[in-house]
C-alpha positions as CSV (number, residue, x, y, z in Angstrom):
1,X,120.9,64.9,18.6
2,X,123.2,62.7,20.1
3,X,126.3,64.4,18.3
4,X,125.1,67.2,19.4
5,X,125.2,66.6,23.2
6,X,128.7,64.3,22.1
7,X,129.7,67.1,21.4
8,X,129.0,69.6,24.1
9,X,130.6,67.1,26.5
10,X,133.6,67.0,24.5
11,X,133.8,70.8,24.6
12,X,133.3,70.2,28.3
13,X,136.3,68.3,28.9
14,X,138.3,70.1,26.2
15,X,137.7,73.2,28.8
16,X,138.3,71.4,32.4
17,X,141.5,69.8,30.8
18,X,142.5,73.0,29.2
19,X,141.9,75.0,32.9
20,X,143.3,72.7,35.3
21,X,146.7,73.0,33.2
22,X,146.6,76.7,33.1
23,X,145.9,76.2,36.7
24,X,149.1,73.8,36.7
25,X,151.1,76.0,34.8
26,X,150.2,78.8,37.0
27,X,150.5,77.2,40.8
28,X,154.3,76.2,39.3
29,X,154.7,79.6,38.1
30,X,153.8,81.0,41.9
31,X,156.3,78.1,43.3
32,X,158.9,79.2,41.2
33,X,158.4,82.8,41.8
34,X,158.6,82.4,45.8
35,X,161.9,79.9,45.1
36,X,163.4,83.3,43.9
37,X,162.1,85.4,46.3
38,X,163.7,82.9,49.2
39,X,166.8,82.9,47.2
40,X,167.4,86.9,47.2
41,X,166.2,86.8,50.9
42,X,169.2,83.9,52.1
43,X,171.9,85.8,50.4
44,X,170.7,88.7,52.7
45,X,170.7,86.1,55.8
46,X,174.6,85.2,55.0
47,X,175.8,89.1,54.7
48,X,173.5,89.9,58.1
49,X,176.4,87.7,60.1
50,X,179.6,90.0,58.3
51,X,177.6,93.2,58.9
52,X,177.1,92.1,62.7
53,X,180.6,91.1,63.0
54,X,181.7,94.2,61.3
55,X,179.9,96.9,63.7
56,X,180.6,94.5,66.7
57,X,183.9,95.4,66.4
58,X,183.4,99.0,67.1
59,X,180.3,99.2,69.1
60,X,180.4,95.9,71.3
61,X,178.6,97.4,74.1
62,X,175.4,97.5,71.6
63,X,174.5,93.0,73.0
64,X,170.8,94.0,72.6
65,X,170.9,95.3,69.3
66,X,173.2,92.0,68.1
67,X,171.1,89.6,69.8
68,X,167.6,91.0,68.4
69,X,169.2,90.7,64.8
70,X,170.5,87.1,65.3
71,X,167.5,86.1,66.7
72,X,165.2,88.0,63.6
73,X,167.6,86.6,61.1
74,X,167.1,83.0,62.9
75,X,163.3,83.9,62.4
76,X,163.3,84.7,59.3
77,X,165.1,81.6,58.0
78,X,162.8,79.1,59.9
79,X,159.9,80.9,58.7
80,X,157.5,78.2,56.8
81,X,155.1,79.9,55.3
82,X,154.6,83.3,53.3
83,X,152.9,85.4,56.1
84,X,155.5,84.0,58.5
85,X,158.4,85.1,56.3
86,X,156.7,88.6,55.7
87,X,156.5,89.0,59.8
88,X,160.1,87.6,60.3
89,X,161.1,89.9,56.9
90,X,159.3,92.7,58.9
91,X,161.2,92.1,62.7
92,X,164.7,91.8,60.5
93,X,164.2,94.9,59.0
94,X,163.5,96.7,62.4
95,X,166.3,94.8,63.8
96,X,168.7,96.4,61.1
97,X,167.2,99.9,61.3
98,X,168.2,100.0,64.8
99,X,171.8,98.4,63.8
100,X,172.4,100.9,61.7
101,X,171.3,103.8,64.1
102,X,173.6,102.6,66.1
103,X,176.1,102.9,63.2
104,X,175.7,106.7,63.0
105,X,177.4,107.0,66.6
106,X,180.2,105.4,65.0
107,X,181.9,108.1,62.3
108,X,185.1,105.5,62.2
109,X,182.9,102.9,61.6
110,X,180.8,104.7,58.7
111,X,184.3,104.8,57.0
112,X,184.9,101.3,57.0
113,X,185.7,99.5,53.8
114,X,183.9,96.5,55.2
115,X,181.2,98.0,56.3
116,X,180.6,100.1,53.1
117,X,181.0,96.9,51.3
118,X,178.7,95.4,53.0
119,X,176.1,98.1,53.5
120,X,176.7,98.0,49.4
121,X,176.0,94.8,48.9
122,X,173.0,94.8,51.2
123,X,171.7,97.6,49.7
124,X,172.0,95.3,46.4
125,X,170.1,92.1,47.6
126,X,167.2,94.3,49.0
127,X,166.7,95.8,45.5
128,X,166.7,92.2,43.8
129,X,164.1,91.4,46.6
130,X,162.0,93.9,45.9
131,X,161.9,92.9,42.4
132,X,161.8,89.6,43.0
133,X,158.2,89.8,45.4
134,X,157.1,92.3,42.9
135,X,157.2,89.2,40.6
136,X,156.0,87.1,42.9
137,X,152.7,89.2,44.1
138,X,152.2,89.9,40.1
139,X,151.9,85.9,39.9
140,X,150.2,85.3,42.8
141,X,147.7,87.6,41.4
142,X,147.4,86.0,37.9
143,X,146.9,82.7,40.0
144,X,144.1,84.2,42.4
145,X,142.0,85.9,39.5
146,X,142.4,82.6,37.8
147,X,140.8,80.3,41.0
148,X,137.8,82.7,41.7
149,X,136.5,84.0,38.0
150,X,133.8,81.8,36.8
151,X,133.6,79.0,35.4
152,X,137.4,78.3,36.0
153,X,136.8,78.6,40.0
154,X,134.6,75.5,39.0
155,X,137.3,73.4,38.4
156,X,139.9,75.2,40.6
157,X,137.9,74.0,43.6
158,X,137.2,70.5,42.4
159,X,140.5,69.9,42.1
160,X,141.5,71.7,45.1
161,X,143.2,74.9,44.1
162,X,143.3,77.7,46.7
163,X,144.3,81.4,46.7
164,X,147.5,82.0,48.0
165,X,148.7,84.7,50.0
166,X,150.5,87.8,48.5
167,X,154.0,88.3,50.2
168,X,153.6,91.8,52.1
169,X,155.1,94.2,54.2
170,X,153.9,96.4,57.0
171,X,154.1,100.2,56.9
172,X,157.4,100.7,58.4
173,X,159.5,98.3,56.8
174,X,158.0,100.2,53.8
175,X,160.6,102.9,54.6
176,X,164.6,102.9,53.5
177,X,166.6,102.3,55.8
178,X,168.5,105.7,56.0
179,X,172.0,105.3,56.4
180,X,174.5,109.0,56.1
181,X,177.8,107.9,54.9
182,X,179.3,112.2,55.7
């Protein structure tokens, strides 16, 4: 009898130890995931300056415009947390949709090198961040699942786990920015 109940305490732990590092491997998986997401995201921050500079120079009556996107971009890099970078991801975008309406007054500008370039390049790092909070939702998931399903939500809340928070968008950052190049 008593190797019996040795026993079933022994699965016990086997189980709590075997769960918390899944938990472990999964909370470093989320970290790791949102350290890629934040990379793609400041390579956009550096090229927002260039593209600035680079319509400035042909519509510099548009201040309101400029100023909104320096102080989104200055947002959006201060941002702490995930729902704070989705909201400052969200006013950046906006900020940018207007820069670029402002763009298609400009036919010399359209034909820029530099401003293709960058428009190119931009177009590039939003495509590796869509992929890259794809990821990072997918593993949030995983994580989330993992910290509510019984019995594992046992032990994810004695040892403190919580959900975390999916990195979304709203609606209207949902849409391309439309940019005509004829």
């Amino acid at each position: 009898m008593w190797y019996a109940f040795g026993g079933l305490i022994l699965l016990i732990v086997i189980y709590v130890v075997a769960t918390y590092n899944g938990l472990i491997g999964l909370r470093q998986r989320v970290n790791n995931a949102w350290s890629q997401v934040d990379v793609q995201l400041r390579r956009g921050y550096v090229l927002v300056p260039n593209l600035v500079g680079t319509v400035q120079g042909y519509a510099s009556h548009e201040r309101e415009t400029f100023e909104n996107i320096t102080e989104a971009r200055s947002r959006a890099i201060a941002a702490g947390s995930v729902d704070e970078q989705a909201g400052a991801e969200n006013a950046l975008t906006s900020a940018l949709r207007s820069l670029f309406a402002v763009v298609e007054n400009y036919p010399e500008l359209k034909a820029d090198t530099n401003f293709r370039q960058l428009q190119s390049e931009l177009s590039d790092i939003e495509s590796k961040i869509a992929f890259a909070r794809s990821f990072y939702n997918d593993t949030v998931q995983k994580l989330n699942i993992r910290t509510q399903v019984f019995p594992a939500n046992l032990v994810a809340g004695v040892f403190g786990f919580k959900e975390r928070s999916y990195f979304e968008i709203d609606d209207a950052a949902r849409e391309p920015v439309r940019v005509d190049f004829t």
